[in-house]
C-alpha positions as CSV (number, residue, x, y, z in Angstrom):
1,X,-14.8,-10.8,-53.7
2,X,-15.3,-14.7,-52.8
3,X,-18.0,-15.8,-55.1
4,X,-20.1,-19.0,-54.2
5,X,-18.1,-21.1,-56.6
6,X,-14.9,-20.5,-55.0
7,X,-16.5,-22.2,-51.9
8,X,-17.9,-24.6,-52.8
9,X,-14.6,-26.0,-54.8
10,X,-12.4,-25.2,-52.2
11,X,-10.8,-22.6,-54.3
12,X,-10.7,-19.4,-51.8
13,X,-7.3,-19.1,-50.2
14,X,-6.9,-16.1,-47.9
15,X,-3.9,-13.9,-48.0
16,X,-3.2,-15.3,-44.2
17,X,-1.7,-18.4,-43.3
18,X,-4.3,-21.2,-41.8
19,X,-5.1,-20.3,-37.7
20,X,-5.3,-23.0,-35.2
21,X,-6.9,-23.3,-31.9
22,X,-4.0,-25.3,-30.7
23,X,-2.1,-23.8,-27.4
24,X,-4.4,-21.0,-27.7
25,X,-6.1,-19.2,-24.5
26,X,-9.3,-16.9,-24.6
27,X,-11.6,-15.7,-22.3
28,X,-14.3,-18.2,-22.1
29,X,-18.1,-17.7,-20.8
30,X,-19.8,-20.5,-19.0
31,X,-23.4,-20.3,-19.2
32,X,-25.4,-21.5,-15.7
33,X,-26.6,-24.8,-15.5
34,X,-30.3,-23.7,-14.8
35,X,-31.0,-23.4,-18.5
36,X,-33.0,-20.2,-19.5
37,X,-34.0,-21.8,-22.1
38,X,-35.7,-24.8,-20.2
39,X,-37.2,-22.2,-17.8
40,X,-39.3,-20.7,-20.5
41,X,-39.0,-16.7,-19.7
42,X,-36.4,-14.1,-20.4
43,X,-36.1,-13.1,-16.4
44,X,-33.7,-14.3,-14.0
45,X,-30.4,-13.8,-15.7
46,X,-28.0,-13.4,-12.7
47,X,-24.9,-12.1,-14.2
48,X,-26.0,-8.2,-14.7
49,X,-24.1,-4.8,-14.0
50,X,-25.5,-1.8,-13.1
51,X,-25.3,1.7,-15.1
52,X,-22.4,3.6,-14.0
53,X,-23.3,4.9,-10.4
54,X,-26.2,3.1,-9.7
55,X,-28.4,4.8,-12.0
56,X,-31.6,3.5,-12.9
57,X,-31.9,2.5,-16.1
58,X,-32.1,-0.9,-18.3
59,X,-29.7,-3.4,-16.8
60,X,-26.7,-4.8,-19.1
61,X,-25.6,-8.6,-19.0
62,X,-22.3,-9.0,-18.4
63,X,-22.0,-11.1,-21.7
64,X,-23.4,-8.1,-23.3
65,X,-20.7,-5.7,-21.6
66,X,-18.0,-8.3,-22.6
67,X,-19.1,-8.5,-25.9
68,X,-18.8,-4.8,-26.5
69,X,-16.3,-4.3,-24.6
70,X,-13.9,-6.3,-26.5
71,X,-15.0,-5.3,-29.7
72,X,-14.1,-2.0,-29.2
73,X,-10.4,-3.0,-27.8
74,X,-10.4,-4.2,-31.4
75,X,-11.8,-1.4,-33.1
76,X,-9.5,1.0,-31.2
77,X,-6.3,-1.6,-32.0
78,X,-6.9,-0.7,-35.7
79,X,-7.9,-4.4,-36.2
80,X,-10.8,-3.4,-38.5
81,X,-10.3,-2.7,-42.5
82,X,-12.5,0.6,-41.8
83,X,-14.9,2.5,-38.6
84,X,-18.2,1.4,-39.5
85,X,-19.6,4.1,-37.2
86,X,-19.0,6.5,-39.1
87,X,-20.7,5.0,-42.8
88,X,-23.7,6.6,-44.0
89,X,-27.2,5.1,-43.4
90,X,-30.4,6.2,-44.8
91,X,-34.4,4.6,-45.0
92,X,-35.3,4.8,-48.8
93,X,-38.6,6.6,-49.6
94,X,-41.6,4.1,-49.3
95,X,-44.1,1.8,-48.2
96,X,-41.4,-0.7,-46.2
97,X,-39.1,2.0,-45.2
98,X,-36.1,-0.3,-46.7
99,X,-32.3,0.8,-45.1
100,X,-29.3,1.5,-47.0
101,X,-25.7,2.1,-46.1
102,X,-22.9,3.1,-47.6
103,X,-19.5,1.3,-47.4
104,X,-16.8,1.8,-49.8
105,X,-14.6,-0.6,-47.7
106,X,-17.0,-3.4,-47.2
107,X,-16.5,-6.7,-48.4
108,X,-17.8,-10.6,-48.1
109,X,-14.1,-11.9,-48.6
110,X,-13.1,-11.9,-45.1
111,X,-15.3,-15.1,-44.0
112,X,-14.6,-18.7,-43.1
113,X,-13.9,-21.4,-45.5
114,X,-14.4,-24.8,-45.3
115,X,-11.9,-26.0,-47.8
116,X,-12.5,-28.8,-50.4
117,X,-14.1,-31.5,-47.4
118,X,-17.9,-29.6,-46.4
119,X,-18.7,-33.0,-44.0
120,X,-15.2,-33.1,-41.5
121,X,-15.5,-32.7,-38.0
122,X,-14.7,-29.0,-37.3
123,X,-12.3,-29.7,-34.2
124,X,-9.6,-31.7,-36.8
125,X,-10.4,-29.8,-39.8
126,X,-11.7,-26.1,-39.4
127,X,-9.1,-23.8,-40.2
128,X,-9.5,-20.0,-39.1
129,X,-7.6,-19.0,-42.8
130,X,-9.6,-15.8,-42.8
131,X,-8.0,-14.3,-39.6
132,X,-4.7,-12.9,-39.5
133,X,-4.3,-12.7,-36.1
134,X,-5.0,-14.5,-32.7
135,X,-6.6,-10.8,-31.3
136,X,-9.1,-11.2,-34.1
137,X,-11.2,-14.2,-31.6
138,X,-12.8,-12.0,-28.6
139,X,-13.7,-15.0,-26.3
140,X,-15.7,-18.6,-26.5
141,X,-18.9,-19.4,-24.7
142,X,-19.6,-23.2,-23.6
143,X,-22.0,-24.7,-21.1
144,X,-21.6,-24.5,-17.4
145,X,-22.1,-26.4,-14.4
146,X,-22.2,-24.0,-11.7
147,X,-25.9,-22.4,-11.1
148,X,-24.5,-19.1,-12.3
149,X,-22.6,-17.7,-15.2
150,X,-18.6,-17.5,-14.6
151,X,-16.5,-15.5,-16.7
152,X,-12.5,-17.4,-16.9
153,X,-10.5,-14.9,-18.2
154,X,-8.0,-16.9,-19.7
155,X,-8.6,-20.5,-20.8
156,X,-8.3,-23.3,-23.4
157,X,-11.1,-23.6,-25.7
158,X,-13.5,-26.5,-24.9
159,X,-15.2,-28.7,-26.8
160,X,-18.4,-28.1,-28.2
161,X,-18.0,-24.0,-27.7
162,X,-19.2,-21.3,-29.3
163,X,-16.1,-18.7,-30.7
164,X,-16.8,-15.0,-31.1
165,X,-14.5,-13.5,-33.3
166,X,-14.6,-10.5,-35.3
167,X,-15.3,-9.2,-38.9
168,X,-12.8,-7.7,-40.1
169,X,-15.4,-6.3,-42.5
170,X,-18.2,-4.9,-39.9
171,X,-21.6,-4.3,-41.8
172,X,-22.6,-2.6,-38.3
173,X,-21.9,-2.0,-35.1
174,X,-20.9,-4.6,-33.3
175,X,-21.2,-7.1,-36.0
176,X,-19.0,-10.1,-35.1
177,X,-19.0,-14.3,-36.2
178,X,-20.4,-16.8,-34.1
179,X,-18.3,-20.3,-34.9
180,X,-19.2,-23.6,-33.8
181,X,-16.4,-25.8,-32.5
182,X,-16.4,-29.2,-31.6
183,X,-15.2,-32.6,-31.9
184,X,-19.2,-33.3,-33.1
185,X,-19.9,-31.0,-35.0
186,X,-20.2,-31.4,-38.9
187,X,-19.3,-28.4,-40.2
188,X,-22.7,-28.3,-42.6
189,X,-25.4,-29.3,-40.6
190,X,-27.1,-26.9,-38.0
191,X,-27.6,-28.8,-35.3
192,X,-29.2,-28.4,-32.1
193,X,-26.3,-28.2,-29.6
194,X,-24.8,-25.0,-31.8
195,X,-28.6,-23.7,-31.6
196,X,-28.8,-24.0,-28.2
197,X,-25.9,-22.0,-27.8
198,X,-26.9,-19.3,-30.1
199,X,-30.5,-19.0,-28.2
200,X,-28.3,-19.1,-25.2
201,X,-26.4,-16.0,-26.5
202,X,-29.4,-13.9,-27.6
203,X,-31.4,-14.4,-24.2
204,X,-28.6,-13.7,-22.0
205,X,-26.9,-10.6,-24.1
206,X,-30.4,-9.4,-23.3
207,X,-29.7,-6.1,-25.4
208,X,-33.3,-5.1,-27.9
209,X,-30.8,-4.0,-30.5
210,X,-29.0,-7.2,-30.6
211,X,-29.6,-9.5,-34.0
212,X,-28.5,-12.5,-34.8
213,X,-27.8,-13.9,-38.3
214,X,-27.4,-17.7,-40.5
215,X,-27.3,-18.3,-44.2
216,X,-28.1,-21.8,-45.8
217,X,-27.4,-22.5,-49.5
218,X,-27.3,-25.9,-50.4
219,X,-24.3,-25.3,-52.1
220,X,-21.5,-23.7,-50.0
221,X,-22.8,-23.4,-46.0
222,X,-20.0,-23.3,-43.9
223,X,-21.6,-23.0,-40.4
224,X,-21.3,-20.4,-38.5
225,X,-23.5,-17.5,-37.4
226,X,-23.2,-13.5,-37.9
227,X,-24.5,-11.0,-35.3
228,X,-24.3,-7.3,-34.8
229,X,-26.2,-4.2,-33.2
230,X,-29.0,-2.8,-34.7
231,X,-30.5,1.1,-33.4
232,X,-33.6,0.7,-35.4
233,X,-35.7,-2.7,-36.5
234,X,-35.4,-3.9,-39.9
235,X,-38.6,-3.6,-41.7
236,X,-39.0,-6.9,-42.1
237,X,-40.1,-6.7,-38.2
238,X,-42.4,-3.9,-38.6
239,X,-44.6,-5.7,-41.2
240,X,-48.0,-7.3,-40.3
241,X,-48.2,-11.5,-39.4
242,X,-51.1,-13.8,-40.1
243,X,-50.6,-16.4,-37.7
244,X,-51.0,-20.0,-39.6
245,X,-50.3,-22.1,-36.5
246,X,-50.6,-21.5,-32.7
247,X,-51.1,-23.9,-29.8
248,X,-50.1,-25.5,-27.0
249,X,-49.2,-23.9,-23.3
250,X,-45.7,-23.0,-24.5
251,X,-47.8,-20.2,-26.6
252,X,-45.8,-21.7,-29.9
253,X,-47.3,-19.6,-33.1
254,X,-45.8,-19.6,-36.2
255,X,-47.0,-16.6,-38.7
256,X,-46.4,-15.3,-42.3
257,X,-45.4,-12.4,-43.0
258,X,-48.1,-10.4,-45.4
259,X,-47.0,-8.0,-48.1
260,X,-43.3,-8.6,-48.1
261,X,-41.6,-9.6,-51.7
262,X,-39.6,-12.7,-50.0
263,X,-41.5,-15.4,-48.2
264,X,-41.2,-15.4,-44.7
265,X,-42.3,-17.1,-41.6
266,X,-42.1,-16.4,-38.1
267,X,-41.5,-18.4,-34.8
268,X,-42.4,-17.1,-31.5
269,X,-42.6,-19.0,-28.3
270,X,-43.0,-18.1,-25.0
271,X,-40.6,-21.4,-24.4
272,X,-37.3,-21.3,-25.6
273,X,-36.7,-24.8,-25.5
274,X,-39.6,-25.8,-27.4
275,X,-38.7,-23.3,-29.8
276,X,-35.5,-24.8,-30.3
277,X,-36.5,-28.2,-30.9
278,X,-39.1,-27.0,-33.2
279,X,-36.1,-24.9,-35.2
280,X,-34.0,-27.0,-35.4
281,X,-36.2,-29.9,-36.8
282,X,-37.1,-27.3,-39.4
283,X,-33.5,-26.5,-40.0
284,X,-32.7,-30.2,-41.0
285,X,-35.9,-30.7,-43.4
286,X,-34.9,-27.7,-45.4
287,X,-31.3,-28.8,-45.6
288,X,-32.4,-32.5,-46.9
289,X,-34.7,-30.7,-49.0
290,X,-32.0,-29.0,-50.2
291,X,-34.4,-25.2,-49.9
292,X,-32.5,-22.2,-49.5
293,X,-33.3,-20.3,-45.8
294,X,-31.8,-17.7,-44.5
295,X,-32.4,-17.3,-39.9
296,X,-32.7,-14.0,-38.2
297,X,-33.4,-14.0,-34.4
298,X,-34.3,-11.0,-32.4
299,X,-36.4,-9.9,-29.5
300,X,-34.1,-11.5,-27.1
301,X,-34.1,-14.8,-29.1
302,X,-38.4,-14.9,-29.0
303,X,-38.7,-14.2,-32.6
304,X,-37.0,-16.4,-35.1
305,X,-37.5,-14.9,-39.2
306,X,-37.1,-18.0,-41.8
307,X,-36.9,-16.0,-45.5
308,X,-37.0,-19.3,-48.1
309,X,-35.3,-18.7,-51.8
310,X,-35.1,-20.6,-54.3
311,X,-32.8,-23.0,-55.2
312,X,-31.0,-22.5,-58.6
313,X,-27.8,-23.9,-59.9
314,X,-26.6,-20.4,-60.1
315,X,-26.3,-19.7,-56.0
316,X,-24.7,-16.1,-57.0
317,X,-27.8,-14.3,-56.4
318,X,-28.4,-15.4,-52.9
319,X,-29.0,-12.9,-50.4
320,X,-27.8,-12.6,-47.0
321,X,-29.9,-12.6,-44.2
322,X,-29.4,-9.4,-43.2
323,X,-31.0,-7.9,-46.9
324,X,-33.7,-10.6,-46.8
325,X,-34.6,-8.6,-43.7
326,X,-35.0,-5.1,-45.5
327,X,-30.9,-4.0,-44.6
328,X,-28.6,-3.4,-47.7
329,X,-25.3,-2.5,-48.4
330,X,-24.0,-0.6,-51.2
331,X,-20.1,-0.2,-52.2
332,X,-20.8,2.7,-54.8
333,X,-21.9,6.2,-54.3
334,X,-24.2,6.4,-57.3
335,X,-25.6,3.6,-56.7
336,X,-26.4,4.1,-52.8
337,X,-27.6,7.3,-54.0
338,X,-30.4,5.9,-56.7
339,X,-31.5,3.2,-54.3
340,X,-35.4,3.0,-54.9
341,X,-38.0,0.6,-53.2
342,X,-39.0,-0.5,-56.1
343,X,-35.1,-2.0,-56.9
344,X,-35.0,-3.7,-53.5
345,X,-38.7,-5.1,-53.9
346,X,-37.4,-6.5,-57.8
347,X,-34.2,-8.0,-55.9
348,X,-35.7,-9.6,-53.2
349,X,-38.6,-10.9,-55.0
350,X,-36.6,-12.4,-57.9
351,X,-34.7,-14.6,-55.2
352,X,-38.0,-15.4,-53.2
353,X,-39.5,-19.4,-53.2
354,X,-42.5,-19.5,-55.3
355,X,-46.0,-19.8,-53.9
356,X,-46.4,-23.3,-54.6
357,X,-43.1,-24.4,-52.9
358,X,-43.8,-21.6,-49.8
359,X,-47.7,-23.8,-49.2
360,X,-45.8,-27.0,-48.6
361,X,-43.1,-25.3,-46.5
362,X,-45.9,-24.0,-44.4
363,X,-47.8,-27.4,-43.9
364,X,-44.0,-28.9,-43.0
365,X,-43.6,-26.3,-40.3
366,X,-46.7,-26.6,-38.9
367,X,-46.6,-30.1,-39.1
368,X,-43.1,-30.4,-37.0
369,X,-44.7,-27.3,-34.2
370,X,-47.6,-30.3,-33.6
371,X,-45.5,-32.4,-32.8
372,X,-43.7,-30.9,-30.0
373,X,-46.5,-28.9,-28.7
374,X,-49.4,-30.3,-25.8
């Protein structure tokens, strides 16, 4: 297993040779140029499909249908290291109903690496050393300048994209890496172009089960984003929110969650785009603040989850978004089978920023919603 020291000093070398973009062609998604996230509302996406015979039922996005569509060419091309769909998942006994799955086969080793350099310019310097193949990248997404979406099915990737590729260790259905690329992108920093683009993805997949993923340690954060497909919430949605900050005609409220061992806060806004500018302001004071965060976005992109740890010089205990949100993954039998809520409260508590820090991470985020609220 990559451990967070092996990042950080460049030490990880993958049993694959380095991948390049160069010469390469993927299908690539152009989003419209009417902007659902300037427009405020979920509604209007253009590019749907209808259920098999024009059944009624819930409408699915074509970026959705693509999405799945090619994963499972790659799951049926053996491209995975095991079928997730078959792992065992269970909710542990308790007040937070807490998930568990077993997965002999899963690992964190096949993920991207940054290499010795963590401030290059992706474009130049990313290198896709955790793939083995080109079949591993599904498509890219990129801005558009037509007023509705365009699917290309074979094209060079642009700058300032979004690649989807898969993970070759799935921790669920679906589950697939969302990588920045760009000539301005430092590789770092989440900035607000690559946010924009992941909003972008979440509204217009427009699929309730659909979650998106980011992990921030100040000591190894290579950017990129994780996302998969999720048949139940995670209990970290299910819990109750006292709101600490709510104004404005963009209906911008920002809540903590009560009763849950890691702090958490929640962003919800009726308008994506002020949401985004809000985020991502957030983003870069916890990054110069060097605080630990961990992003998951659901509900179609409306509700964004910050968990905050703490910041130790041992980063080994850090937690993934995903188990910040109540989801965990165990490689052993026994211990998937002696999997208590009392465990999983110890482990995410442990990790969790202390009250102290959590009141003047509260006052900051409120502080940066007044500003971009009226």
């Amino acid at each position: 297993m990559v451990t967070v020291k092996q990042l950080q000093d460049g030490n990880f070398t993958s049993q694959f040779p380095p991948f390049s973009l160069q010469g390469i062609k993927i299908p690539l998604y152009r989003f419209s140029s009417n902007s659902i996230l300037d427009n405020g509302c979920v509604g209007g996406i253009s590019c749907v499909v209808e259920e098999e015979g024009g059944e009624e039922g819930e409408e699915q996005s074509v970026l959705d249908s693509i999405l799945l569509a090619q994963w499972e060419d790659r799951m049926w091309k053996g491209l995975f290291r095991y079928d997730v769909t078959t792992s065992e998942i269970k909710v542990i006994g308790g007040r937070k109903k807490f998930i568990a799955q077993f997965n002999e086969g899963w690992s964190r080793d096949f993920i991207p690496s940054m290499g010795k350099n963590k401030n290059f310019c992706q474009e130049d310097a990313f290198k896709f050393s955790w793939m083995e193949r080109q079949e591993e990248l599904l498509f890219c997404v990129s801005s558009g300048e037509k007023s509705n979406p365009e699917l290309v099915l074979s094209a060079a990737v642009p700058d300032c994209a979004l690649l989807i590729a898969i993970n070759a260790s799935p921790a669920e259905y679906g589950h697939v890496l969302l990588v920045p690329h760009g000539s301005k992108i430092i590789h770092q920093y989440l900035d607000k172009r690559s946010l924009e683009l992941v909003l972008r993805i979440a509204v217009e997949i427009n699929n309730c089960s659909f979650r998106l993923f980011y992990d921030y340690s100040p000591s190894a954060s290579p950017l990129y984003f994780q996302a998969c497909y999720l048949q139940i919430p995670l209990p970290v949605e299910l819990m109750h929110f006292d709101t600490i900050f709510g104004a404005g005609k963009e209906g911008m409220r920002i809540s903590c969650v009560a009763d849950y061992p890691i702090k958490t806060l929640v962003l919800e806004s009726n308008h994506f785009n002020t949401m985004m500018e809000v985020l991502a302001e957030i983003c870069s004071c916890l990054q110069q603040k060097l605080i630990p965060y961990n992003l998951l976005i659901s509900d179609h992109g409306k509700r964004i989850f910050l968990f905050f740890q703490l910041h130790t010089l041992e980063d080994s205990c850090t937690l993934s978004a995903w188990e910040c949100g109540g989801y965990f993954l165990f490689k052993s039998r026994s211990e998937f089978d002696q999997a208590t809520e009392q465990a999983l409260l110890k482990q995410l508590s442990t990790v969790s920023l202390d009250d102290k820090g959590f009141q003047a991470v509260k006052l900051l985020c409120c502080s940066i919603a007044g500003k971009f609220v009226c």
